[in-house]
N, C-alpha and C positions, 0 to 999 in steps of 0.2 A: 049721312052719318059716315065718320071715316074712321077706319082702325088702322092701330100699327100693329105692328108684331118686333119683338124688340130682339134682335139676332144675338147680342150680349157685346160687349166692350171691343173694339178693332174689328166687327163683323158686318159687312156690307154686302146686301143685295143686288143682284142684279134683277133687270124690268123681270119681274112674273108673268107664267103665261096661264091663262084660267084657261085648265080642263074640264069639260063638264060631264055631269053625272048624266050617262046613256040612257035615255027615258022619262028623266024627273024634267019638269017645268020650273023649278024655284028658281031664281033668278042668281041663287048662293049655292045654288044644288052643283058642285065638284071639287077640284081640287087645285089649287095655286103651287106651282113647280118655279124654282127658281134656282142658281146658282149664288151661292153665300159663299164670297171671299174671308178668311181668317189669317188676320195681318198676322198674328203671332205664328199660326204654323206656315204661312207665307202657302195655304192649300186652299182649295176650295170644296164647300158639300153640295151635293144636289139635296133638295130641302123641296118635300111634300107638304103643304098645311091643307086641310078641310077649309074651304072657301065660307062655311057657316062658320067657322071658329077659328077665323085668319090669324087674332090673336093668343090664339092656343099654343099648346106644343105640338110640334109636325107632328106629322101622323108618319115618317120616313125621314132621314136624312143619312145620308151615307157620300161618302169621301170618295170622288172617282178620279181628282185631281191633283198629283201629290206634287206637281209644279208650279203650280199656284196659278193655272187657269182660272183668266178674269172674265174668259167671252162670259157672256150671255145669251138665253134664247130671243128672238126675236120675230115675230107672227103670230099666226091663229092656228087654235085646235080646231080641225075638222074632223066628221066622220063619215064612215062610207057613205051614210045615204047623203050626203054634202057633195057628194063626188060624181052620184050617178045620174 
């Protein structure tokens, strides 16, 4: 099954990274993070969505790029016990 999520008119994502939820098993259980470019303010948001409700509305999105930062994130979430 695949969902979109539709960022609205001149708004483009970049690759998502699945955070997941510390302790759950579901295989939807966290949270997809990504960088959404917005051609008209020439800005980009950092944009939270629930991995169970990708096509939702985030659950966070907030503007940290008033340049219009295009990077994107690229790799994997770990967590400490990943590391020890």
């Amino acid at each position: 099954m695949s969902v979109v999520h539709d960022f609205g008119a001149g708004r483009f994502a970049g690759e998502p990274v699945f955070v997941p939820s510390a302790g759950d098993t579901a295989e939807d259980a966290g949270w997809l993070m990504a960088f959404v470019y917005d051609a008209a303010r020439d800005a980009s948001d950092f944009v939270l969505l629930d991995a169970a409700d990708a096509a939702g509305s985030p659950v966070r999105e907030r503007s940290p790029c008033r340049n219009g930062c295009r990077s994107a994130f690229s790799g994997k979430w770990i967590d400490d016990a990943e590391l020890a």
